[in-house]
VOGULO-156543 format. One line per field, with one value per atom (N, C-alpha, C): residue number from 1; residue in three letters; chain; atom name; x, y, z. Coordinates in Angstrom, 3 decimals. Atoms other than C-alpha are relative to their C-alpha. Layout:
REM VOGULO-156543
i <- c(NUM;...)
aa <- c(ALA;...)
ch <- c(A;...)
at <- c(CA;...)
u <- c(X;...)
v <- c(Y;...)
w <- c(Z;...)
This chain:
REM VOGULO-156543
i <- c(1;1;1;2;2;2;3;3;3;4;4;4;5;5;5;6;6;6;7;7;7;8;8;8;9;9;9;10;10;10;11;11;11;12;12;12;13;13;13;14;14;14;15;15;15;16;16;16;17;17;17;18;18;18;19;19;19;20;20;20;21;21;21;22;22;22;23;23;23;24;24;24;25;25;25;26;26;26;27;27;27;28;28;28;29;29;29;30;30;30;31;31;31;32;32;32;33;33;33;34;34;34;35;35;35;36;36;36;37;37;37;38;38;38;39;39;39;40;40;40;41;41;41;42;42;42;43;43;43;44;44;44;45;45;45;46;46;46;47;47;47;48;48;48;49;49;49;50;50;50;51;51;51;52;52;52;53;53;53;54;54;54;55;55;55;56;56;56;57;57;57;58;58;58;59;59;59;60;60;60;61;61;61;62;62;62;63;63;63;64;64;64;65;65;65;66;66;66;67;67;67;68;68;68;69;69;69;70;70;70;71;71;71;72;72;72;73;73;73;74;74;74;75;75;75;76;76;76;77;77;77;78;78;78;79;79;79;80;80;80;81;81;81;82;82;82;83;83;83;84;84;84;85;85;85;86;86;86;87;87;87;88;88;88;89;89;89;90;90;90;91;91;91;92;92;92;93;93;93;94;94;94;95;95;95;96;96;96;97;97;97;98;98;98;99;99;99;100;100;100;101;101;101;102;102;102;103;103;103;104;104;104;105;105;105;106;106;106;107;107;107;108;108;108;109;109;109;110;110;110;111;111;111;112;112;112;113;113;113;114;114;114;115;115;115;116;116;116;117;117;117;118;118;118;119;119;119)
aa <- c(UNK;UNK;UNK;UNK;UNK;UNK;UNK;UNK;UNK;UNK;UNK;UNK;UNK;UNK;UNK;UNK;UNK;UNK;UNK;UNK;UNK;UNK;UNK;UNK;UNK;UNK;UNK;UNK;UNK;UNK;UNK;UNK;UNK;UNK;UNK;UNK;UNK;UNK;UNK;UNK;UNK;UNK;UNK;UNK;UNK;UNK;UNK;UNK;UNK;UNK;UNK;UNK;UNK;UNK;UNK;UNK;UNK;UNK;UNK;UNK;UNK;UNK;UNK;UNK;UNK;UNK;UNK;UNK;UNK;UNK;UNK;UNK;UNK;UNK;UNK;UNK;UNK;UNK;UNK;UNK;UNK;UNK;UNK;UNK;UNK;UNK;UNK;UNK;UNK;UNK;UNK;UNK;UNK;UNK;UNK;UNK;UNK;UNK;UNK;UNK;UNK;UNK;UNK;UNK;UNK;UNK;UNK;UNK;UNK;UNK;UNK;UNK;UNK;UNK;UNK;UNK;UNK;UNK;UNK;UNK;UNK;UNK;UNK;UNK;UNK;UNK;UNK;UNK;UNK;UNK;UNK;UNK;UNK;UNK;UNK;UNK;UNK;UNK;UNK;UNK;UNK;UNK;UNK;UNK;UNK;UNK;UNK;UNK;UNK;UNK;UNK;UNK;UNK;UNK;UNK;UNK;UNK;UNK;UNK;UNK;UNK;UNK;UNK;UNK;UNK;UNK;UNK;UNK;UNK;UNK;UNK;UNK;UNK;UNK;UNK;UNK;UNK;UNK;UNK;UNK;UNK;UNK;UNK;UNK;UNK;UNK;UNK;UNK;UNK;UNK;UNK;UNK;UNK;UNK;UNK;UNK;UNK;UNK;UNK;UNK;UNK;UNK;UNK;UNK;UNK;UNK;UNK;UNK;UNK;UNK;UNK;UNK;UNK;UNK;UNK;UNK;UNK;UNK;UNK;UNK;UNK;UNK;UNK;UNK;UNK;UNK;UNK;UNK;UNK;UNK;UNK;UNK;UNK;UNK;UNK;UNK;UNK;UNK;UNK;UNK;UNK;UNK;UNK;UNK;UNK;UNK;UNK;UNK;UNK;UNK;UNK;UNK;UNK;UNK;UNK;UNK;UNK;UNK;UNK;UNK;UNK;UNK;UNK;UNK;UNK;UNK;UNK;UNK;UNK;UNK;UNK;UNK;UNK;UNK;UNK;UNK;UNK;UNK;UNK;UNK;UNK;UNK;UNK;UNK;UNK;UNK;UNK;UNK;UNK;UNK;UNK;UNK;UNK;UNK;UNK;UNK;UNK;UNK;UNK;UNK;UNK;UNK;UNK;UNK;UNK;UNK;UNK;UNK;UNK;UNK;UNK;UNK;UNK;UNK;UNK;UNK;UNK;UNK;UNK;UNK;UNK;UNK;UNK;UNK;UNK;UNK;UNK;UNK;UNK;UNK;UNK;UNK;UNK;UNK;UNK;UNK;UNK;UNK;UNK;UNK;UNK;UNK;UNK;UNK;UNK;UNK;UNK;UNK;UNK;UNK;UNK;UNK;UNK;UNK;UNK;UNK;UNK)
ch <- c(A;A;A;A;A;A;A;A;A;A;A;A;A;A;A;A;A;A;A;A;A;A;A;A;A;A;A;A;A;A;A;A;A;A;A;A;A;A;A;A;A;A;A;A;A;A;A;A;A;A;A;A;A;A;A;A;A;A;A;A;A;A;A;A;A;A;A;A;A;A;A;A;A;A;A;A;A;A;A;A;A;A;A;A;A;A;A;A;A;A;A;A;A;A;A;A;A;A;A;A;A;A;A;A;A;A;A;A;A;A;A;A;A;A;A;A;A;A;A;A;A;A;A;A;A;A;A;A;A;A;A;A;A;A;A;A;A;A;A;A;A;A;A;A;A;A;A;A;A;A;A;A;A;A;A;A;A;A;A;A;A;A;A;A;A;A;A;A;A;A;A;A;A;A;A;A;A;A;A;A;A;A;A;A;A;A;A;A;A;A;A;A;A;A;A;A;A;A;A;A;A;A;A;A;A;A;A;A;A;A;A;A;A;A;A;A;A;A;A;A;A;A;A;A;A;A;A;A;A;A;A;A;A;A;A;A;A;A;A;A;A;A;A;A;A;A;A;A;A;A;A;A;A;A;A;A;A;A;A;A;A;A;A;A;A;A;A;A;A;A;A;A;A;A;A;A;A;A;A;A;A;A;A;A;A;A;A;A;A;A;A;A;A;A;A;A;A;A;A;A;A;A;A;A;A;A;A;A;A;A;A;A;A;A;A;A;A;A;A;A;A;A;A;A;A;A;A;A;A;A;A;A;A;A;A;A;A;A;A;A;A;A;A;A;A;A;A;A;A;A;A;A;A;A;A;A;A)
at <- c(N;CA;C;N;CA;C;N;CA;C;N;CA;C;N;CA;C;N;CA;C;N;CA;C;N;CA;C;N;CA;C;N;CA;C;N;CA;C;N;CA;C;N;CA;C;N;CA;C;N;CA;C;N;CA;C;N;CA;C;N;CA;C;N;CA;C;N;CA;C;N;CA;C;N;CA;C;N;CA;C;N;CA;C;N;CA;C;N;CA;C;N;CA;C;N;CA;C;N;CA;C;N;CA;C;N;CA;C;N;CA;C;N;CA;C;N;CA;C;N;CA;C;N;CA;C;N;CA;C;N;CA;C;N;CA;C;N;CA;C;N;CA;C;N;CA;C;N;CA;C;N;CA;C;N;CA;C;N;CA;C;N;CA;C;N;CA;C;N;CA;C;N;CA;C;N;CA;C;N;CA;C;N;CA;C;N;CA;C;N;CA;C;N;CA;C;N;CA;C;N;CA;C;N;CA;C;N;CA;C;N;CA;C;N;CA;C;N;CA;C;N;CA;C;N;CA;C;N;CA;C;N;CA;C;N;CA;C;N;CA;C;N;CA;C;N;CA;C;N;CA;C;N;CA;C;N;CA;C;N;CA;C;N;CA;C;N;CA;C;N;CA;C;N;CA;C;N;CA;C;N;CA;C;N;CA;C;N;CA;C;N;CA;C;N;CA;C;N;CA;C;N;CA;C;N;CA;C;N;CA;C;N;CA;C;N;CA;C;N;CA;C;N;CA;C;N;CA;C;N;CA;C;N;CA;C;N;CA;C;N;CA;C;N;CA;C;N;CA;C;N;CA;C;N;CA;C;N;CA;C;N;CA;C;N;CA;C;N;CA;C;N;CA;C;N;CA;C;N;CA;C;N;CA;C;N;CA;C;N;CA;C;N;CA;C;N;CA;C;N;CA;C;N;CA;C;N;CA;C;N;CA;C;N;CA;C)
u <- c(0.685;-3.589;-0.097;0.291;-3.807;-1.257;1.649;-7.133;0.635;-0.315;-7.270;0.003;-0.410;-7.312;1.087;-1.575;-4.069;0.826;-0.815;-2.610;-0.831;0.746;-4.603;1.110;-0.741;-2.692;1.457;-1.601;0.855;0.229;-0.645;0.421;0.083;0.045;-0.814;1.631;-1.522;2.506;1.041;-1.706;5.063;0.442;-0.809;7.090;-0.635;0.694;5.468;0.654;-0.275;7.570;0.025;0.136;7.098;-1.495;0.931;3.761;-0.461;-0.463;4.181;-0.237;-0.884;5.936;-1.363;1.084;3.007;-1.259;1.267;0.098;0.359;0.158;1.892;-0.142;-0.356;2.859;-2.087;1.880;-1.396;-0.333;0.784;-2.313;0.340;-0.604;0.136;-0.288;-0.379;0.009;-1.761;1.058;-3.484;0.040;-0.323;-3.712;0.869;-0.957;-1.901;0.630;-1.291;0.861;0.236;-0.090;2.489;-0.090;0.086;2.215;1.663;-0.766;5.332;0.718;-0.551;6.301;0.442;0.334;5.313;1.147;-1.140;8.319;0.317;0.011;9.026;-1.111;1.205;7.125;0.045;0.611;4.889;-0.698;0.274;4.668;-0.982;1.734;1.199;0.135;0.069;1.918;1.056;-0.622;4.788;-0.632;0.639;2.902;-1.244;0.349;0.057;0.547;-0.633;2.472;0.187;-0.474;3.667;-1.157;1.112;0.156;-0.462;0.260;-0.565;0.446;-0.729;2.192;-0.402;0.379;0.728;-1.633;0.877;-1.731;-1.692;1.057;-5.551;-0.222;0.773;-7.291;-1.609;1.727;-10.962;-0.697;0.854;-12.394;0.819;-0.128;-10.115;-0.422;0.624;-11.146;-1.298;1.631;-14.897;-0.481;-0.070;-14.518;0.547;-0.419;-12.544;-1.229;0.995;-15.382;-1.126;1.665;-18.479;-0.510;1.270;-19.661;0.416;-0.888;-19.770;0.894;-0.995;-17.428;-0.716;1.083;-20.028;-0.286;0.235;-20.596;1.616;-1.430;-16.627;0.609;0.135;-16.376;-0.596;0.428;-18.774;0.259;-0.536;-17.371;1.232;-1.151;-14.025;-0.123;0.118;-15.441;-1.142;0.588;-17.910;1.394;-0.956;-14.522;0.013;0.267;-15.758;1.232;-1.844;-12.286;0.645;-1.237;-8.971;0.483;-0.364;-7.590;0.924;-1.313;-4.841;-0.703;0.395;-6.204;1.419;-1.229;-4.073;-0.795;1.038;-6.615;-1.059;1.978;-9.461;0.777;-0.506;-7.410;0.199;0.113;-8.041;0.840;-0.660;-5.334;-0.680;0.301;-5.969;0.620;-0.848;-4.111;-0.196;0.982;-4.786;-0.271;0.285;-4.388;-1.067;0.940;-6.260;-1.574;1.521;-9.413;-0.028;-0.090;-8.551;-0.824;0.481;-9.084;-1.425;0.894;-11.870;-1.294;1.092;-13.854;-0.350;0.518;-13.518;-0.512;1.068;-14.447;-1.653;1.337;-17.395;-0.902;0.975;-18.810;-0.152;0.440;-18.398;-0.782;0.937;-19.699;-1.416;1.135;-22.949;-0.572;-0.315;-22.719;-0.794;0.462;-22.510;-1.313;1.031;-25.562;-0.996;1.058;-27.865;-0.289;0.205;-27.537;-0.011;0.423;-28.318;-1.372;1.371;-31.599;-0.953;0.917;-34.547;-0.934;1.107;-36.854;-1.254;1.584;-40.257;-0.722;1.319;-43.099;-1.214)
v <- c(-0.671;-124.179;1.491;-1.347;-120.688;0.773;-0.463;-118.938;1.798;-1.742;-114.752;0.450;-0.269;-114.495;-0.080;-0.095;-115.954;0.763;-1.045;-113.581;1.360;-1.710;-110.630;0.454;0.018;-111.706;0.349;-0.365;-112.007;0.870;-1.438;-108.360;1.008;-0.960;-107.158;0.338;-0.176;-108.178;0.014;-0.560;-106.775;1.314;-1.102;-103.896;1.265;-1.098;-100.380;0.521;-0.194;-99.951;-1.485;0.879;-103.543;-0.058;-0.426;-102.743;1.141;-0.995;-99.401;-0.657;0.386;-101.385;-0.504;1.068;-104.377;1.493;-0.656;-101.253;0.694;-0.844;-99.245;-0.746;0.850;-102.689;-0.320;1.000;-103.722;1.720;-1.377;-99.640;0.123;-0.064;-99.923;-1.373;1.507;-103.845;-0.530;0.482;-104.488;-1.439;1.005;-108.229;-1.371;1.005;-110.749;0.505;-0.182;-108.269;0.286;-0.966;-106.613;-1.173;0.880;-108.571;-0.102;0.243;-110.001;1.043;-1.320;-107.575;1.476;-1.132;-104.871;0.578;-0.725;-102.272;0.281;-0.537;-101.431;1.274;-0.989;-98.167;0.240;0.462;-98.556;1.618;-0.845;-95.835;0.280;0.134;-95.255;0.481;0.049;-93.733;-1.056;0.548;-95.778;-1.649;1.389;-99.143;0.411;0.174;-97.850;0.590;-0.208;-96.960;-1.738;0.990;-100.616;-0.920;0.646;-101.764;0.444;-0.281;-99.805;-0.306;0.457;-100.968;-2.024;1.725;-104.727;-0.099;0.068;-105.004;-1.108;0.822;-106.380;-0.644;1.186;-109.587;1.010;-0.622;-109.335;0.065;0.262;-110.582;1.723;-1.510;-107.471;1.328;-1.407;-104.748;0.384;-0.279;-105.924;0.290;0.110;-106.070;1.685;-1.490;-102.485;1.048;-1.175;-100.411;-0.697;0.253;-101.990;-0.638;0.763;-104.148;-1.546;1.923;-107.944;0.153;-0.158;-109.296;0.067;-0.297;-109.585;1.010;-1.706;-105.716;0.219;-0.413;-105.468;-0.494;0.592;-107.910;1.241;-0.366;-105.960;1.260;-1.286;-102.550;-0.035;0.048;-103.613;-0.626;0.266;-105.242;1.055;-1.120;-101.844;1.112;-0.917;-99.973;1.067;-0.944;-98.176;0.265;0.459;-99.823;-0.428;0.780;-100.754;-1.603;1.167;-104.237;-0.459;1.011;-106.781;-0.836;1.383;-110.084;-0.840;1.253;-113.230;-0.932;0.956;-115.852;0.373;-0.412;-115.645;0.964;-1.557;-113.280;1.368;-1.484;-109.894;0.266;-0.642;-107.607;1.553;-1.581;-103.720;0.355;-1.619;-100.636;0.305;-0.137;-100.272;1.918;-1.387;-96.302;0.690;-0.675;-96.131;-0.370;0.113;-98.059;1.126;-0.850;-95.403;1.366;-0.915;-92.520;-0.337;0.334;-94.450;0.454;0.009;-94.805;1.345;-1.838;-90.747;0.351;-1.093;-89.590;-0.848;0.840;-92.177;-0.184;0.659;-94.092;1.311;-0.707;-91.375;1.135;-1.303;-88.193;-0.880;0.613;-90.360;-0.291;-0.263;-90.976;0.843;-0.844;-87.760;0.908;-0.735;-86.382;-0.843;0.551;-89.202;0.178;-0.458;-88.133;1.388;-2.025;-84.359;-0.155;-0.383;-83.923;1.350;-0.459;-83.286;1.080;-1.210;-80.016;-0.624;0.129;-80.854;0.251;-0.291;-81.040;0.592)
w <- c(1.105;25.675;0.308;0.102;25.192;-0.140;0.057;25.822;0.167;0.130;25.513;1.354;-1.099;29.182;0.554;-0.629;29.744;-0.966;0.895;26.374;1.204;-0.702;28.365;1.390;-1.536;31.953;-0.302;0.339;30.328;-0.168;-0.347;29.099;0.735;-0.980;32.125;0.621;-0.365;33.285;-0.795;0.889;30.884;0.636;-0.632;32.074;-1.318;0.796;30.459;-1.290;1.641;27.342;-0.410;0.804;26.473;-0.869;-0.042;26.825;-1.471;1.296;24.204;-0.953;1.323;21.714;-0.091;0.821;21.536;-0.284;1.225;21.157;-0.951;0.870;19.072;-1.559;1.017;16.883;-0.892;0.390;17.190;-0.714;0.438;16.306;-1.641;1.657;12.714;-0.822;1.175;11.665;0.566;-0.551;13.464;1.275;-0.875;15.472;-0.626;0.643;12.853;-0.074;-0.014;12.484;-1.430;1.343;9.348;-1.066;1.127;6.187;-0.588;0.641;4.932;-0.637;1.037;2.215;0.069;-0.098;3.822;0.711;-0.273;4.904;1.417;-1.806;8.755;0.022;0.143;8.196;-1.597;0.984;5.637;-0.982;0.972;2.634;-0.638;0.637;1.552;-1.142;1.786;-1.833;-0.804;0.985;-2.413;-0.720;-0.250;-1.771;-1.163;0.860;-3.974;-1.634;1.648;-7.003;-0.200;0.091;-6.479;-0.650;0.260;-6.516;-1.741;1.275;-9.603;-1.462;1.005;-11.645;-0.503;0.165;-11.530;-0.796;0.813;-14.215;1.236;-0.820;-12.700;-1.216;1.112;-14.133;-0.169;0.104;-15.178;1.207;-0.777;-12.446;1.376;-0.471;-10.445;-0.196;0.665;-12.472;0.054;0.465;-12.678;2.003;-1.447;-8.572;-0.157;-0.444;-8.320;-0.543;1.242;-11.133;0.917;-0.623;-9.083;-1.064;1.197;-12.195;-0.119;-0.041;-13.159;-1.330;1.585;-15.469;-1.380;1.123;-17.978;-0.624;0.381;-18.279;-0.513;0.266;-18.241;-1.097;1.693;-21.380;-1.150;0.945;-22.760;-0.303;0.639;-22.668;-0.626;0.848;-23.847;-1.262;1.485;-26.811;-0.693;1.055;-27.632;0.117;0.045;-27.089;1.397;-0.434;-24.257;1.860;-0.979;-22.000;-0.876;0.816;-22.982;0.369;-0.575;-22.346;-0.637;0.145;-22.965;-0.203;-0.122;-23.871;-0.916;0.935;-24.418;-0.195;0.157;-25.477;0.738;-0.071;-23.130;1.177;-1.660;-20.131;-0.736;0.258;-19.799;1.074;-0.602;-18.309;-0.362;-0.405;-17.145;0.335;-1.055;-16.410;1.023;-0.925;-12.951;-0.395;-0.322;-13.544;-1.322;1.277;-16.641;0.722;-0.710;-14.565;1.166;-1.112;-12.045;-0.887;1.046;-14.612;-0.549;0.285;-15.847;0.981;-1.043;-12.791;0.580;-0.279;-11.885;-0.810;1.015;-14.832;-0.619;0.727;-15.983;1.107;-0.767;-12.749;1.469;-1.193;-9.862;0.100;0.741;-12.098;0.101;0.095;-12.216;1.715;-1.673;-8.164;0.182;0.095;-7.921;-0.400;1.244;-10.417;0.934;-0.832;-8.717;1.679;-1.633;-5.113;0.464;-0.314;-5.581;0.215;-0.052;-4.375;-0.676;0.979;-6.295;1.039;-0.416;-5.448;0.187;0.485;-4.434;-0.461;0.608;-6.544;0.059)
């Protein structure tokens, strides 16, 4: 069986660029290692264009904006979001909730965490 002492012992004894390779592999992919999909070296804008182009459900959108889905229903039926529905699913822009969330939920953030003058 494998216990973390005997993974600890084996890398004591690897030769010093085997060594390298495994921290530089644990410093980029972490301890499970890169995800499937993911590219040898990994593109940070291209990966979130990729991400952006994939429409979110409700339950994503009401998770990314900080609200329940309940609130998120209810602004897309006073108009105040856009949506996709196909019967009861809601689809989102991710870049329009992006736009959304700077200009609506972080301006408010902002405004509430300026401190007030004492009285």
């Amino acid at each position: 069986m494998q216990t973390a002492e005997k993974v600890i012992q084996s890398i004591y004894l690897l030769p010093e660029e085997e060594k390298e390779k495994l921290a530089h592999h644990i410093i980029h992919y972490g301890i499970m290692g890169a995800h499937p999909d993911s590219p040898e070296i990994l593109d940070l804008k291209q990966w979130q264009d990729d991400i952006a182009r994939k429409p979110f459900n409700l339950n994503q959108a009401s998770e990314y904006l900080g609200i329940s889905a309940v609130t998120l229903r209810r602004w897309v039926k006073n108009g105040r979001l856009t949506a996709c529905k196909a019967g009861r699913a809601y689809t989102f822009d991710v870049l329009d909730l992006r736009r959304f969330k700077k200009k609506h939920l972080t301006s408010k953030v902002s405004e509430s965490q300026q401190i007030q003058p004492p009285i």
